[in-house]
N, C-alpha and C positions, 0 to 999 in steps of 0.2 A: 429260389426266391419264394417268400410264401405266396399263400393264397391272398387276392383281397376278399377281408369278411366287410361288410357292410355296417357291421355293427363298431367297428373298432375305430379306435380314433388314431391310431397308429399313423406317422405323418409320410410314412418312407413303403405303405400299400394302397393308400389311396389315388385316385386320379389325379390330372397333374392338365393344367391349364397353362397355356400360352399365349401370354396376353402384352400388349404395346399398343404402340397409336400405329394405325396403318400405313403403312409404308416403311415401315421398320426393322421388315425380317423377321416377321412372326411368320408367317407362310414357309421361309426355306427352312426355319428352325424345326419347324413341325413336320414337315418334308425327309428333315434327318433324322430325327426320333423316330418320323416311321419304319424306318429301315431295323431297330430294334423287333427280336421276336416276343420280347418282354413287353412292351406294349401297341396295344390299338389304336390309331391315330383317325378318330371320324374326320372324313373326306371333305366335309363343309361347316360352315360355320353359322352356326345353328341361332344364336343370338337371343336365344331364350331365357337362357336358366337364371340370368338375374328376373325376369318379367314375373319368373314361377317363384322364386325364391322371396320377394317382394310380396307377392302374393295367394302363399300360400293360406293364407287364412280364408278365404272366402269358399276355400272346399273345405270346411268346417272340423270336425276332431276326426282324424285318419285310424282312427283304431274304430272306427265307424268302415266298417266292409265297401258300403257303399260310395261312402265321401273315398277313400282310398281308391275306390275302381275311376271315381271322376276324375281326379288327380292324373292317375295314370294312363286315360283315355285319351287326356288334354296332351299330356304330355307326349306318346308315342305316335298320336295323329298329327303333331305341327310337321309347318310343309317340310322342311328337310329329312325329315323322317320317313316321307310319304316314297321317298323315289323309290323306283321298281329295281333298281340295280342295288339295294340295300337287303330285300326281303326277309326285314326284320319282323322277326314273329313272336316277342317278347310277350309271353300273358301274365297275368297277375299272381300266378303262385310265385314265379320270380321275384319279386317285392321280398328280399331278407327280412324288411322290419317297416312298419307303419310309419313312415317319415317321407319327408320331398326326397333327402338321398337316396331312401330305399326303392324311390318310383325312378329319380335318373340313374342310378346305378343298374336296376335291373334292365332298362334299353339298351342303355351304353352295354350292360358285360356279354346281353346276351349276343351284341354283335360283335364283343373284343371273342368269344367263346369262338364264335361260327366263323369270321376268317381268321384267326392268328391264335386260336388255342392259348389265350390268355386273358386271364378274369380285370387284367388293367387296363385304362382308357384313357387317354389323351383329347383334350379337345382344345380349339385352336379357335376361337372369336377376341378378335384382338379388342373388343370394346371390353369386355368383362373386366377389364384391371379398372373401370370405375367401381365397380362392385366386388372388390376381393373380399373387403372385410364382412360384407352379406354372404358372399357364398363361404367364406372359411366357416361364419357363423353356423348355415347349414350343413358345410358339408366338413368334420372335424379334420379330415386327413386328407383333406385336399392341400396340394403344392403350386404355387404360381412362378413361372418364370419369366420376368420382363423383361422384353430386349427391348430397349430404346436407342436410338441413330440420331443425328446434327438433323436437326431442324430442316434445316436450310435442303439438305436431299428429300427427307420428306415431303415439304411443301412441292420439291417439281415432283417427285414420282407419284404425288397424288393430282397433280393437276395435268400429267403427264395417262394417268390411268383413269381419275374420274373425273378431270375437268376441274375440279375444286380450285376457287383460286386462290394463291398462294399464301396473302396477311390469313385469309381465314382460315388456312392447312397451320400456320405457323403457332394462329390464337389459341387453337386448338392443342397444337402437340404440346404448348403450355399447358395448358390446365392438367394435359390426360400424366402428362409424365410426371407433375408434382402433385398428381393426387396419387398417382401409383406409388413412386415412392415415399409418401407421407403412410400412405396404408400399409405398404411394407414392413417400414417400423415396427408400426402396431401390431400386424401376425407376429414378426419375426421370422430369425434367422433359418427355423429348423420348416416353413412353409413358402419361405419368401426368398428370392434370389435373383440380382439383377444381374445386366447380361452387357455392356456396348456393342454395340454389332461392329464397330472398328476394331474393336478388341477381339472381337468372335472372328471376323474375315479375315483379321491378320494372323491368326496364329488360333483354327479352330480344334486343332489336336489336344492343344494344353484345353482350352475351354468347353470341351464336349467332356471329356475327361470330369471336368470339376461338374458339369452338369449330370453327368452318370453317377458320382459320387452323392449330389444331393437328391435325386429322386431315386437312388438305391438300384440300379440296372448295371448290366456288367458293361466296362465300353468294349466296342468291336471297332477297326478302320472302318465297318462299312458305316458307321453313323457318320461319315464324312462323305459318304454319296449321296448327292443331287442328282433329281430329274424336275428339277422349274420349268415352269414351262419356257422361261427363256434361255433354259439350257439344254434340254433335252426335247422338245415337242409340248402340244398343252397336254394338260391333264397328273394327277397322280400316277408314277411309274411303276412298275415293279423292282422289285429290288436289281435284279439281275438285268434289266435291262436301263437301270438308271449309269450313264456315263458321266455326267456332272461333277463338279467338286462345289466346294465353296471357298469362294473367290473374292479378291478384295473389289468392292465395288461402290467407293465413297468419293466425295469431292466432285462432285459433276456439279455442284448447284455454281464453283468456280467458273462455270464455262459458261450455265445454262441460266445465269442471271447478271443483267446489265449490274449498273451501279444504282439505278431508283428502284430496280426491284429489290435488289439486293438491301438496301437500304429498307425499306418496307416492310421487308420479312424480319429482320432485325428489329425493327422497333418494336417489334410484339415480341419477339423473341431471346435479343440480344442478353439479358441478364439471366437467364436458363443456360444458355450455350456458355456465356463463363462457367457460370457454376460448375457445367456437368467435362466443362474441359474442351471445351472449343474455342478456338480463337474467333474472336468477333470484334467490329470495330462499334459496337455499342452494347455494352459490358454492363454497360446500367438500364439498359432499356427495356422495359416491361409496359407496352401499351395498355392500356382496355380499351375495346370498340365500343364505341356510343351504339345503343340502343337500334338507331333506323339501321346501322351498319351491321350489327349483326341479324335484324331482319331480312335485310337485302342476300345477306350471305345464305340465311337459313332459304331464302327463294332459288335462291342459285343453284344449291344443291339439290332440290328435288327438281330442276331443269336439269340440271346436270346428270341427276341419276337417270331418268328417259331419256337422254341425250347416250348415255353411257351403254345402256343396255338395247337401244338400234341400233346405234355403233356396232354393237356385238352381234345385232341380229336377233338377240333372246328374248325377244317381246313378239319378233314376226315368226319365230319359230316353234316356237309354245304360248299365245298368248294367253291362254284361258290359266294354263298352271303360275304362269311369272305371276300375272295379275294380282291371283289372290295370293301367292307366296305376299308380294310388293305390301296387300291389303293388311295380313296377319302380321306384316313387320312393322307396319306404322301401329298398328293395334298394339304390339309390345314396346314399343321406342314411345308410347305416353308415358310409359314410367321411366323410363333411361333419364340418366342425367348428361347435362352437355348441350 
């Protein structure tokens, strides 16, 4: 497999993003990609690189030695970068070429180098598919692959996991899923590649396969072992000790939602889930929330997110670090869209 150069626009050596609305199987997708020795799969999801990509102007002309060290300072000091179990030590000769790709490719390679002896990187922030055609813009050979799932699962496994409640998990997987693949379009076929996660869990031999073929990696069976944390323990496994598979795991919103919820989620959602091949009993139905309602949503979820992370304990067990992680990620979600 070649090398990646930095400078090439070559669409089948560049890094390769995995991007959905959350709750969708972007997590086990990127899970199994790790299992590849051909590429490095960063362990969190960093939430940046549209923030930088948006604005990289304001570190002013990069073939400037100095604007380029600031770029790169910003970039390999945000907090996910900072953990002590990464000891990433990327310095600036690393930089192939005076661009934003040349400042994230040299952090990303220097850690795809140091555990997995490979110059390719993966990374997994499932918001970035609002921003594909930004980052395709900076980054020429980057690949996206979007798995999107029935509505209707996502709304509970997100209100299920962050509280979020349901019309507004639903309002949302609308807009994230029809701007992904609208943006799709526009890359095309040779960066862009959708994914159903009912189609991936039914039958993920055939579709890991067509996914190895589009980002250029050889397939192995083992890209079919999982270690989720609900399937194996929490955390990223190692290969050899992940026992997992991947497993069908849809239709629960059938059990886990009356007939008014059911109902509710559907009216923001109902005419998506035709479309994309869901049966629904309102086919036509595409709400918009009035104004106070999505205020109230947008309130909800930063309760929700410090409801989510005590829940977890990770505010009472590092609160100085979450803190300012929590600080620098509303600092870059001024410019997110959504």
């Amino acid at each position: 497999m070649p090398d990646l150069d930095a400078s090439s626009p070559s669409a089948t050596t560049g890094p390769v993003f995995v991007v959905g609305m959350n709750g969708s199987g972007t997590t086990m997708l990127a899970d199994c990609l790790d299992n590849s020795p051909h590429l490095y799969v960063f362990p969190w999801e960093t939430r940046i690189i549209p923030w930088f990509v948006l604005n990289v102007d304001r570190f002013g002309d990069l073939a400037d030695e100095k604007n380029l060290n600031r770029l790169f300072s910003a970039f390999k000091t945000s907090a996910e970068f900072r953990r002590r179990s990464l000891k990433e030590d990327a310095i600036l000769p690393d930089v192939l070429n005076p661009t934003l790709f040349g400042v994230i490719d040299a952090v990303y390679r220097t850690l795809a180098l140091k555990k997995k002896g490979t110059r390719r990187w993966l990374e997994k922030s499932p918001m970035n598919i609002q921003f594909m055609t930004d980052i395709a813009s900076a980054i020429p050979s980057a690949q996206f692959i979007h798995i999107y799932r029935d509505g209707r699962d996502v709304a509970i496994s997100n209100q299920r996991r962050f509280y979020w409640a349901l019309e507004s998990s639903a309002y949302r997987w609308v807009n994230v899923v029809r701007k992904g693949r609208e943006d799709g379009l526009r890359i095309g076929c040779e960066k862009y590649m959708e994914l159903r996660y009912e189609d991936f869990t039914d039958d993920p031999e055939h579709w890991m396969n067509k996914i190895c073929r589009f980002i250029d990696i050889p397939y192995d069976s083992a890209l079919l072992k999982s270690g989720m944390p609900w399937l194996n323990g929490p955390g990223r496994s190692a290969i050899d000790t992940k026992t997992g598979g991947i497993v069908q795991n849809s239709g629960k919103w059938k059990t886990a939602l009356n007939a008014g919820k059911l109902a509710g989620v559907e009216r923001f959602a109902g005419k998506l889930l035709k479309e994309l091949g869901y049966a629904t009993d309102h086919p036509n139905s595409e709400a918009t929330p009035f104004f106070l309602q999505k205020v109230r949503w947008l309130w909800n979820d930063y309760v929700s997110r410090i409801r989510y992370h005590f829940a977890h304990t990770r505010l009472l067990k590092q609160p100085g670090r979450k803190l300012r992680s929590y600080a620098e990620r509303l600092r870059y979600k001024k410019t997110l869209r959504g």
